[in-house]
C-alpha positions, 0 to 999 in steps of 0.5 A: 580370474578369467575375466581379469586376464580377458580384461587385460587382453582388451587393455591395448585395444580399448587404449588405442580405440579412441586416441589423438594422433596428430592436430593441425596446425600443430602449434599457433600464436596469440596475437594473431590478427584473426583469433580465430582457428579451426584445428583438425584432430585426428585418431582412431575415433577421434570423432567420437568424443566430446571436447573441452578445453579449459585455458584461460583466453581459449573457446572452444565455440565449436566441434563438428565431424564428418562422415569419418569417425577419426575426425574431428574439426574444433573451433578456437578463439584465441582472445587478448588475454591469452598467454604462450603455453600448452593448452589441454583438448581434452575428448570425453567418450564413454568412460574413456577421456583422452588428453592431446597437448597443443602448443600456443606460442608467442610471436617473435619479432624475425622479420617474415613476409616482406614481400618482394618488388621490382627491386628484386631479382629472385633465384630460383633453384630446385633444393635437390638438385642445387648444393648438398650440405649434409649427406647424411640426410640424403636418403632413409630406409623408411621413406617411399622412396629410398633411393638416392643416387646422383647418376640416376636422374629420377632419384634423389640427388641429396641437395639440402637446405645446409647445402643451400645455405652455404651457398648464399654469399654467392647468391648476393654477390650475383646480385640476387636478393630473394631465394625461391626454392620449389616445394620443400614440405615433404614428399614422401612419394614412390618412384613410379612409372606412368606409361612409360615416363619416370614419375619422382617427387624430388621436385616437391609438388606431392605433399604428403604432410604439410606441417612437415619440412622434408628431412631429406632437406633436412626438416623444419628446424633446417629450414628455419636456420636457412630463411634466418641466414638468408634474412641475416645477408638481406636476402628475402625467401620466397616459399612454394605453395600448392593448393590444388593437389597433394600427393597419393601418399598424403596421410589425408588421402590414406584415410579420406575425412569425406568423399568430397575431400577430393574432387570425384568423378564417375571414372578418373578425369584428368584436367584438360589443361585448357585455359580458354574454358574459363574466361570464354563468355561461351564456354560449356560448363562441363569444359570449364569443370574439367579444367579446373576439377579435374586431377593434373596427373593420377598420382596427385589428387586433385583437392575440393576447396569448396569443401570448408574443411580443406579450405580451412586446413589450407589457408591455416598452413599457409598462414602457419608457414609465414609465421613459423619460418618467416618467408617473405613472398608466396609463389602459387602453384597451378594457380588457374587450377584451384577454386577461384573464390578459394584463392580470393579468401586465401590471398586475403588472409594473408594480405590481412595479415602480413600486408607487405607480403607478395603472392604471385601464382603460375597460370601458364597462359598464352594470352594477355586476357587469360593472364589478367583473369587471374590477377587484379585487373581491369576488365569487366570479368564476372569474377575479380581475382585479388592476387597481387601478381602472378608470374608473366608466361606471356612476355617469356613467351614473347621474349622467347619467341623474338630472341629466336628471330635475332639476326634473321630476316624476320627480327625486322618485319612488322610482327618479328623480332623485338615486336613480340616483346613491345606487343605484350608490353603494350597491352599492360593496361589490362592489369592494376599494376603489371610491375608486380608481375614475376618476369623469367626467360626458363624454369624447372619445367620449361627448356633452359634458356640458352638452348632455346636460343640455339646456345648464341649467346649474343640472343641468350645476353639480350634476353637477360638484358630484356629480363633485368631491364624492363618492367616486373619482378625478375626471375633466374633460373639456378644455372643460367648464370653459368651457361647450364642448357638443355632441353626437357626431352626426354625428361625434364630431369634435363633441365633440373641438372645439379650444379656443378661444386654443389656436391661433394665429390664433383669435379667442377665447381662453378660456384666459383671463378677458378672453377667456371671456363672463360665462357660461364665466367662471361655470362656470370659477370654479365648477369652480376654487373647488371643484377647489382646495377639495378639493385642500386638504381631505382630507375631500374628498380622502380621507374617508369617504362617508356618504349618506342615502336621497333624499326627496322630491327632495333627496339629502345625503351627507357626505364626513368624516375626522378633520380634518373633515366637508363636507356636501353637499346638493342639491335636484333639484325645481324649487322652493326647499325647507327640509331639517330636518337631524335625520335627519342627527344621526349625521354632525351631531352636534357641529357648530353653523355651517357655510360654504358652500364655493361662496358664501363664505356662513356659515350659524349655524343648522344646524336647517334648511338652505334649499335653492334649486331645483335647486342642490346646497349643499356646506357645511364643518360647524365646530363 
């Protein structure tokens, strides 16, 4: 009797030695091109058994562990003849055998990884802070962080995917055609404060369970619904990814499978944020180690992608979210801070298997030479990068800097003014194909756009011209449209204000005309004319750029293809000025009127174009 009752007493604790509780990536497909996947298994001593796996199309051509006996890593191929279903994995250990289901699924015919080109332009927008469609789902008790209140700028403020999805057709009508939100996979992080600054996640950069869309935002399936829509009015979907970091509540993090997991140090080493250690032929070792192994922030650590483990589990998720929800383009966090030969093979796998797919990370350099580093180019670098894009922080910086000079002595001097952005335009020879850069003037970690330029709104119309003129892939940051500003100090909740008619509640909607003032409907259908402008002119969307030295304060470049040719001139100083276009026969040569773009307006002599003061004029030439 004894020993039956001692029996059952152990019953809950051998049942829960060795067990499954979670495989990534939770589900496949057959038919991918790769056949390959390597699953991580994890519960307690889920390294400690044998597996098997018995369905027909799927080897099991491996099983490893690690130094942590709750892991372990199977490889499977998935042949041709491998059908949808459930396949078994099956753990042998002692006397005990454990049975884990794993969903193989068809592939479906949604479109997914589009890409996206300069016939875009891409909104970007924090989901938190942009629309809240479903206010049930704005906090939860369990959560890390359970807070949410709108009055408070470190907590959550609601917004959500069915907020976001019901703002689409405002999206189109602005002109945009690809959405890319910051991060939506959870972030199941604690408020914090960190020598005196307020640390929240609501921006998504703190994984903490990638195979999991943030319920708050309203999970998986409301992700899935919300590329569906967008895909249904022609807009494509970009996804947020990070690879060099996850957050402190990362349930990997909370149970390490190995020391090298994450990057180690003897005391805790944050990167130095420094760009020149890596493309600096003189460069120490140990500068080049602390940019790029060393943690961005203590609450984010920092991953070890040489670790063939973590580099597996990351290109996997990569290519599982494409599949699974169907974005089209794939912006990189931090990108000069991840595992250069990682990001080469990552990129790869996604390019082999969905080619049209762009992918464009953020490398916040000030120089061309450390902006091409990190792309496809043509220089003589010991290392080749094979990303496709990247996001363009030199001409912002350039644009930024010469709209500050607008209507000053310094718009007209040998390096002022518009100079800055024909310097950084001219040095484009450096890349393999600078259109495919991402252009921008602001985003969620930089100073809204119309308070850098002192909120003048002749400088904030010229940049946007700049912006959805010239060459690349335009971006815009949610709010622009309608005038929102400010700056990151003292936080940058600053700049990640919610928009206004987003919330319930709110006493302004600016999604709409009725709802905005004079001034942000100006700017609103400043930007619409000219987002749906270039959306059906390929001259625009897909020419040729042709600039002209700047002189004296005025800068003309042309954007040409065989269906057309747009000229865009601006006048940076603060008086009216008359710009004789002979210089110009090359791009001129043929064409006798023109109309303006903006205003409607014809022009029937092309011999000299009148420019107001601090105005850029975009004319499309006819003949």
């Amino acid at each position: 009797m004894k020993k039956l009752l001692l029996l059952w007493l152990l019953l809950p604790l051998l049942a829960s030695a060795q067990s499954i509780t979670r495989v990534n990536p939770t589900n496949w497909w057959v038919g991918m091109k790769d056949p390959h996947v390597q699953l991580l298994v994890y519960g307690p001593r889920a390294g400690s058994l044998t597996y098997t796996v018995n369905y027909p199309g799927v080897t099991l051509t491996k099983a490893s562990t690690t130094e942590n006996p709750n892991y372990a890593f199977l490889d499977l191929t998935i042949g041709p003849e491998a059908k949808p279903g459930q396949v078994a994995l099956v753990g042998r250990g002692g006397r005990r055998t454990v049975t884990q289901k794993w969903e193989l699924r068809a592939r479906d015919n949604r479109p997914k990884g589009q890409g996206v080109t300069q016939a875009d332009l891409i909104y970007l927008a924090m989901p938190d802070r942009f629309a809240n469609g479903d206010p049930k789902n704005d906090k939860f008790s369990d959560l890390a962080d359970p807070n949410a209140d709108r009055a408070n700028p470190f907590y959550r403020h609601g917004g959500d995917l069915a907020g976001a999805a019901q703002r689409l057709n405002y999206l189109k009508d602005l002109g945009v055609t690809a959405v890319w939100f910051t991060p939506v996979i959870e972030n199941n992080q604690p408020l914090t404060n960190e020598g005196g600054a307020m640390r929240s996640a609501y921006h998504g950069y703190g994984f903490t369970d990638h195979y999991t869309v943030d319920r708050r935002l309203g999970g998986n399936e409301a992700y899935r619904n919300f590329v569906q829509n967008a895909h249904n009015l022609g807009l494509k979907v970009v996804q947020d990814a990070v690879y060099n970091h996850v957050g402190i509540n990362h349930w990997l993090v909370k149970d390490l499978p190995s020391k090298d997991w994450l990057h180690q140090w003897p005391t805790y080493t944050n990167t130095s944020y420094r760009q020149q250690p890596i493309t600096d032929p003189h460069a120490a070792q140990i500068d080049r180690l602390v940019t790029t192994d060393g943690w961005f922030v203590p609450f984010l650590p920092d991953l070890n992608q040489q670790n063939p483990y973590v580099a597996n589990f990351l290109i996997q998720h990569a290519l599982w979210s494409v599949e699974m929800f169907g974005v089209d383009a794939w912006r990189i966090d931090t990108y000069m801070y991840n595992d250069q030969p990682f990001m080469n093979r990552c990129n790869a796998a996604l390019l082999a298997e969905y080619p049209n797919i762009h992918i464009f990370g953020e490398s916040s350099v000030t120089s061309i030479v450390d902006q091409a580093y990190y792309v496809r180019n043509k220089i003589d670098f010991p290392f080749k990068s094979n990303q496709p894009g990247g996001l363009d922080f030199v001409l912002e910086n350039a644009m930024l800097a010469g709209l500050k000079e607008v209507g000053t002595p310094a718009a007209t001097g040998w390096d002022g003014g518009a100079q800055k952005v024909y310097q950084a335009l001219a040095q484009d020879a450096v890349y393999q194909d600078p259109t495919r850069l991402v252009t921008f003037i602001d985003n969620h970690d930089h100073n809204r756009f119309l308070s850098e330029v002192g909120e003048d709104v002749d400088r904030f119309k010229m940049g946007l011209t700049w912006l959805l003129t010239t060459r690349g892939i335009p971006s815009i940051y949610y709010g622009t449209e309608i005038l929102m500003k400010n700056f990151k100090d003292p936080s940058d909740a600053e700049v990640r204000r919610d928009f206004p008619g987003g919330f319930p509640g709110d006493k302004e909607n600016k999604f709409t005309a009725a709802g905005r003032t004079t001034a942000e409907n100006d700017a609103f259908n400043f930007v619409r004319t000219l987002a749906n402008y270039r959306k059906t002119h390929p001259a625009l969307s897909s020419g040729q750029l042709m600039q002209y030295l700047p002189e004296n304060g005025l800068y003309v470049y042309f954007r040409y293809d065989a269906t057309g040719t747009v000229l865009v001139a601006t006048n940076t100083t603060d008086k009216p000025a008359a710009l004789p276009t002979a210089r110009f026969t090359e791009r001129m040569s043929g064409f006798t009127k023109a109309q303006n773009v903006l205003t409607g307006e014809s022009v029937a002599d092309l011999s000299t174009l009148q420019l107001p003061a601090k105005t850029a004029v975009v004319l499309e030439l006819g003949k």
